[in-house]
GUBA-411539 format. One record per residue (C-alpha): x negated, y, z negated; residue in three letters. Coordinates in steps of 0.1 Angstrom, whole numbers, padded with zeros to 4 digits, always signed. Example, Ala and Ser with C-alpha at 12.3 -4.5 7.8 and 13.67 -1.06 7.14 Angstrom:
2
-0123-0045-0078ALA-0137-0011-0071SER
END
This chain:
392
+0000+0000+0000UNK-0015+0031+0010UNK-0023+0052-0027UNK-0022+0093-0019UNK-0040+0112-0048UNK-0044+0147-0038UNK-0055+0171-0064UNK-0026+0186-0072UNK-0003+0158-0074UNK-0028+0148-0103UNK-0014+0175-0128UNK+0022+0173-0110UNK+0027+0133-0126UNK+0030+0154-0160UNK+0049+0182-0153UNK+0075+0168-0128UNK+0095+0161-0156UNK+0084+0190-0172UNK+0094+0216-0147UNK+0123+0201-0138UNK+0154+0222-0131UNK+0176+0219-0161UNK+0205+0192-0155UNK+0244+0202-0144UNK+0272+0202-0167UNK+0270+0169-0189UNK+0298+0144-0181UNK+0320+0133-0209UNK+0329+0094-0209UNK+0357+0081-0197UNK+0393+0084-0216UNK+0393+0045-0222UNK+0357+0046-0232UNK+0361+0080-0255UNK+0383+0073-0287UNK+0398+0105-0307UNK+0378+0116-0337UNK+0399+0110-0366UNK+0378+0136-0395UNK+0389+0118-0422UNK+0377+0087-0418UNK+0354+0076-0446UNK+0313+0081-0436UNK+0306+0044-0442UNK+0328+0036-0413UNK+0307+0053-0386UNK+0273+0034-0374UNK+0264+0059-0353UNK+0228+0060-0366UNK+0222+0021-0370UNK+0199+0008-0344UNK+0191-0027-0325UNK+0159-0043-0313UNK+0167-0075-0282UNK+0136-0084-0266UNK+0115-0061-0245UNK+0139-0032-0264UNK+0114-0031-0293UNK+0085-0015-0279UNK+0068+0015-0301UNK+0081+0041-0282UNK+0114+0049-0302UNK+0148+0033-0297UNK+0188+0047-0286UNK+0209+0050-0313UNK+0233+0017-0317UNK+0266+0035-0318UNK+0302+0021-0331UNK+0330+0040-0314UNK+0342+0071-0335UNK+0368+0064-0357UNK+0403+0072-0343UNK+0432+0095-0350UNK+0454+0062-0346UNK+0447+0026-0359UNK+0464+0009-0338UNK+0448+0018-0310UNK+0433-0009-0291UNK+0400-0014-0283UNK+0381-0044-0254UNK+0352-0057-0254UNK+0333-0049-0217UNK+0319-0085-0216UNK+0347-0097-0189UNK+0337-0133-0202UNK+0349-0122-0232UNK+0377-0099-0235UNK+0379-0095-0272UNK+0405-0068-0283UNK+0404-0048-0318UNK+0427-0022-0334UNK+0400+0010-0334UNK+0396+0008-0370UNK+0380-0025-0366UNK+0360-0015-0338UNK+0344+0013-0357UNK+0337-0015-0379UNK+0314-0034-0357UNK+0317-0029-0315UNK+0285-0019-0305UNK+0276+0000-0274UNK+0250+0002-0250UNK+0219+0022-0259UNK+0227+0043-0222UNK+0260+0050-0221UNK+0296+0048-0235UNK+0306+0010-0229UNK+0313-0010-0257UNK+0312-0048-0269UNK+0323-0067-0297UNK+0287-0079-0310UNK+0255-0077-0294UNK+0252-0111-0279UNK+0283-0096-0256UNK+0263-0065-0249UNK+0232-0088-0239UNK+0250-0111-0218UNK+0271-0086-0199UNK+0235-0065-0194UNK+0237-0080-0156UNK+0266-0067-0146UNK+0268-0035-0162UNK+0233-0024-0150UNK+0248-0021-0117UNK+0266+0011-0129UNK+0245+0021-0159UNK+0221+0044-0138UNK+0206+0053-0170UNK+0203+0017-0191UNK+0187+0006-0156UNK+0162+0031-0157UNK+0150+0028-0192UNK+0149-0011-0184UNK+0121-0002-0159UNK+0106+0022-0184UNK+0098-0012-0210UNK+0087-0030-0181UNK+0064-0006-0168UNK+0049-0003-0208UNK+0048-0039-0213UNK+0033-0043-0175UNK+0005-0020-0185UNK-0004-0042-0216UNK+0002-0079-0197UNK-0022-0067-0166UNK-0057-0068-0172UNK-0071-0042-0139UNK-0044-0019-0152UNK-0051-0026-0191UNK-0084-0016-0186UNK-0087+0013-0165UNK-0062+0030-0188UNK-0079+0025-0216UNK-0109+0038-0197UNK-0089+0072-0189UNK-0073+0074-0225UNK-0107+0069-0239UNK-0126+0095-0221UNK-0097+0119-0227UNK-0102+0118-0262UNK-0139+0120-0263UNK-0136+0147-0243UNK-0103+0169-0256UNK-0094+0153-0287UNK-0065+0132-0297UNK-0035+0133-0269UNK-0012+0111-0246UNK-0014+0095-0213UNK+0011+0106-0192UNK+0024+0081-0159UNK+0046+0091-0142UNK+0071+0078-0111UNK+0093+0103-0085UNK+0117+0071-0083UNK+0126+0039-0097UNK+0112+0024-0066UNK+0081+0038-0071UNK+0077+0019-0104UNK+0090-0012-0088UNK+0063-0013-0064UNK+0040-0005-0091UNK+0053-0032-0112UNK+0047-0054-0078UNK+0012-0044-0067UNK-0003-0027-0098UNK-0034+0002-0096UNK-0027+0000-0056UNK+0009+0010-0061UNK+0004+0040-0081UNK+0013+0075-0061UNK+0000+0094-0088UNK-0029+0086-0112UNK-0020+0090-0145UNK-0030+0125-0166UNK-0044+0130-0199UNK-0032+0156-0221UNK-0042+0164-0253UNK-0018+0174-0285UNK-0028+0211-0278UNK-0015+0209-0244UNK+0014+0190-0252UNK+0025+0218-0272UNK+0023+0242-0247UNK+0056+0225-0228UNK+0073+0212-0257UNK+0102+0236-0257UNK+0117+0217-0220UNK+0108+0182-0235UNK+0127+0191-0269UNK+0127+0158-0298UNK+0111+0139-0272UNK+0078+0160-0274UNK+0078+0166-0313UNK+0080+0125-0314UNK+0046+0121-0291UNK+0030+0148-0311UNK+0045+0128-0345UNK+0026+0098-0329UNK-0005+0117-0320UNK-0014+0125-0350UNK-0008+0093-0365UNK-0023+0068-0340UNK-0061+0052-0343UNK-0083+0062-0314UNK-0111+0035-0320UNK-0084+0009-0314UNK-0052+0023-0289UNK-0039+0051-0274UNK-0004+0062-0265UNK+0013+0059-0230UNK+0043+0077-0220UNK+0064+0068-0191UNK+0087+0087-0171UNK+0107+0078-0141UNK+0133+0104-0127UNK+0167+0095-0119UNK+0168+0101-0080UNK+0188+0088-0053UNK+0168+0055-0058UNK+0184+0049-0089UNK+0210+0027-0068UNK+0204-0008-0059UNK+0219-0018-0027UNK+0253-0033-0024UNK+0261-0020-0058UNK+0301-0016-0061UNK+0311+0016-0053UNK+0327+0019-0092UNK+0322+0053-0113UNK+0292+0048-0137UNK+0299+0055-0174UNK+0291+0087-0191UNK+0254+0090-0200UNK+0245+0095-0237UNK+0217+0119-0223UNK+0219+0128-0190UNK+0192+0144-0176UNK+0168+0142-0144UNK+0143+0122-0161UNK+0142+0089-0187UNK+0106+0088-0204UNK+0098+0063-0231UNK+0061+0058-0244UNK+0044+0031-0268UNK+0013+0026-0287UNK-0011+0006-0265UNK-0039-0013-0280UNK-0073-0003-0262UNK-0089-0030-0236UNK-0111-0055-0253UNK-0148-0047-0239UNK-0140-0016-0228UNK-0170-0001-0223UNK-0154+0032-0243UNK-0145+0016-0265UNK-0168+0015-0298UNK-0176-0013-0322UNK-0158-0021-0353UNK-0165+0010-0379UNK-0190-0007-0405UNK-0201+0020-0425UNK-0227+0048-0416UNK-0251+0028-0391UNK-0287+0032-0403UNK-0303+0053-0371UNK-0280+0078-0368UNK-0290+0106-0356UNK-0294+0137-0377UNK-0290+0171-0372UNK-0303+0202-0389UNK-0287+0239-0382UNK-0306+0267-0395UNK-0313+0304-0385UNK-0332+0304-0354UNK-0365+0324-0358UNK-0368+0361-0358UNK-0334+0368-0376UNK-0350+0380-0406UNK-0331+0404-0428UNK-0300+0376-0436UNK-0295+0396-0467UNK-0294+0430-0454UNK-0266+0452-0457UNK-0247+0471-0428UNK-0252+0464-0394UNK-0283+0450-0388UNK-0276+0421-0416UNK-0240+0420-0399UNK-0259+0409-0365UNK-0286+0387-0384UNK-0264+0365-0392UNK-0241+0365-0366UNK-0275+0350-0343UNK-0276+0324-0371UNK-0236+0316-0364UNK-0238+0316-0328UNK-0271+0293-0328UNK-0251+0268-0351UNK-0223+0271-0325UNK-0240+0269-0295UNK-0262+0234-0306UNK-0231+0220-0314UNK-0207+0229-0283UNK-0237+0209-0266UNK-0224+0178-0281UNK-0189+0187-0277UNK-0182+0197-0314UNK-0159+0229-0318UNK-0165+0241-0350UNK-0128+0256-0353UNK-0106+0232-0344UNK-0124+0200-0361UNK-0138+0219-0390UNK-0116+0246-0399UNK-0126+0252-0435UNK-0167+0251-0425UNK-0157+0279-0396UNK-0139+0299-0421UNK-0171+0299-0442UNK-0195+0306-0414UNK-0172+0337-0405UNK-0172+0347-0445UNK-0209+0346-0444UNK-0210+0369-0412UNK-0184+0392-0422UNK-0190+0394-0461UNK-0226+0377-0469UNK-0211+0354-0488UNK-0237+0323-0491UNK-0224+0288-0489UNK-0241+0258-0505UNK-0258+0235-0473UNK-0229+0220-0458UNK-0228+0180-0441UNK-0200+0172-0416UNK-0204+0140-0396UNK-0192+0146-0361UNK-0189+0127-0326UNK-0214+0135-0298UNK-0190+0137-0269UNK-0217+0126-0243UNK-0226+0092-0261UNK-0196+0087-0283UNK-0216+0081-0311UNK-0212+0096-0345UNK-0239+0121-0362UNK-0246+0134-0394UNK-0251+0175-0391UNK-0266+0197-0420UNK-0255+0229-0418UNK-0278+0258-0436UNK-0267+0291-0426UNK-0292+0309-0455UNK-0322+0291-0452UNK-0350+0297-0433UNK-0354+0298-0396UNK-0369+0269-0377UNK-0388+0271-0344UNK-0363+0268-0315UNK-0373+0281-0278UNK-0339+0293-0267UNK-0333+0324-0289UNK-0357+0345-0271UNK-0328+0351-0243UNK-0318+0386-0240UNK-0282+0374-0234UNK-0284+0356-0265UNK-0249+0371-0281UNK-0232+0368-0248UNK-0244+0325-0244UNK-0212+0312-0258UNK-0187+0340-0263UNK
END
């Protein structure tokens, strides 16, 4: 299959679902699948927030609600199963009891095993159901294949090391575009999949609503070393469809929208080259680095303005030697940034300080003495007359 990867289609995989024009007016379900809200109904009745797991459902990346119909203004009203091999009618009480309804729509069963067997014939109209369906697959087809389990965690891997904790985003224009991924793996991709980090993320929360505070929930709880977080999205197009479906109305979507996206926790490839050993303590030849004053910044103590730019060399020297290895100071050590700033800004001294960061080119941890008030060591570098201007 011929595999297109322009550059800008790179970031698009992200953002389609990102961008996306804002869905029409939201359908409401059907009157036979839409019972009348009867307020004073007592709160134990309605299982709106009770959820289900069937196989292939309980993957990490959060689960539909498993909704009883609302209670109804009348009792008596009758209420079906969907399963046509079942047929089971209730009075509505009863079925707020117990019915359960699909995780996609308003249709509703008497028990779960009627919800699971009917799942064949009711994907045919649940656009939605059907799409998330090839959501799971697509998560669980990522972990079963090894060529695509590995160059993911490759991506997801280097991400991190390079921009910090964050989520790998794949996404599909179609649900026939993740069939024919599903079929033919890396070679059916359209778009390679996009790493963006939790500071990113935030930037477009506000059109993904709860679904982005959940990644970023996730990101800051999930183990680099050992997996990293895949979200899927597949838009709703014309696609959607199989052929030969009957030409029945589909039920009312729970969330309609352009786009389904689920994500999971996925455990990193075993012998993935970025992947690092096992964490067994401080290893005995780590590297060690010492920060001090480069020379000729004498007068650290001074007051006024030349002590001011003294020590603002010895802040930008610490800076600069660490940006080398891909450390920034001020987002992964807030609290020893706020005390290098202190000691520009206010002379305020600060006891040696040790921080054990991650070298970005090697992956490998090192332990870093920081010494803003000692004295200078020999470096060759800070005889540049552009030295203030080097990293600002």
């Amino acid at each position: 299959m011929t595999r297109t990867d322009p550059p800008d289609l790179l970031v698009s995989t992200v953002y389609q679902d990102i961008k996306v024009a804002a869905p029409g007016p939201v359908s409401r379900p059907p009157p036979c699948e839409r019972p009348m809200a009867r307020p004073a109904a007592p709160a134990h009745f309605n299982k709106r927030h009770c959820r289900s797991f069937d196989f292939l459902e309980a993957l990490d990346g959060g689960q539909a609600a498993d909704a009883s119909p609302e209670p109804s203004a009348d009792e008596d009203d009758l209420m079906t199963c969907s399963n046509a091999r079942c047929g089971r009618t209730e009075t509505m009480f009863n079925a707020c009891l117990y019915f359960k309804s699909c995780h996609s729509c308003y249709t509703y069963y008497c028990s779960r095993l009627c919800r699971r067997e009917d799942w064949d014939a009711h994907k045919a109209r649940c656009v939605y159901g059907r799409v998330g369906s090839v959501c799971r697959h697509v998560l669980q087809f990522c972990r079963d294949s090894g060529p695509v389990h590995r160059a993911f965690s490759r991506i997801a891997r280097v991400g991190f090391l390079s921009r910090g904790r964050g989520v790998l985003f794949l996404g599909f224009p179609s649900p026939g575009s993740a069939d024919n991924f599903l079929r033919f793996g890396l070679e059916g991709l359209l778009l390679s999949p996009t790493y963006l980090s939790l500071r990113e993320l935030a930037t477009h929360a506000a059109p993904l609503g709860s679904y982005a505070r959940e990644l970023a929930a996730a990101g800051r709880l999930y183990e680099p070393a050992e997996c990293f977080l895949l979200s899927v999205s597949v838009a709703v197009g014309p696609g959607a469809t199989p052929p030969g479906a009957p030409a029945r109305p589909a039920p009312a979507p729970r969330s309609p929208g352009p786009t389904v996206r689920k994500f999971a926790k996925v455990a990193l490839a075993a012998g993935s080259p970025a992947r690092p050993p096992p964490a067994r303590g401080r290893e005995p030849d780590m590297e060690t680095l010492i920060l001090t004053p480069p020379p000729g910044t004498a007068g650290l103590d001074q007051d006024g303005e030349a002590g001011r730019r003294a020590r603002e060399v010895a802040f930008i020297h610490i800076q600069r030697e660490l940006r080398l290895r891909g450390v920034f100071l001020r987002h992964e050590f807030p609290r020893v940034y706020e005390q290098l700033c202190e000691f520009v800004e206010a002379n305020r001294r600060f006891t040696p300080t040790t921080i054990y960061p991650t070298d970005r080119r090697t992956g490998r941890p090192f332990m870093c003495m920081i010494m803003a008030a000692s004295e200078p060591r020999a470096l060759d570098w800070v005889a540049s007359a552009n030295l203030l201007d080097d990293i600002m």
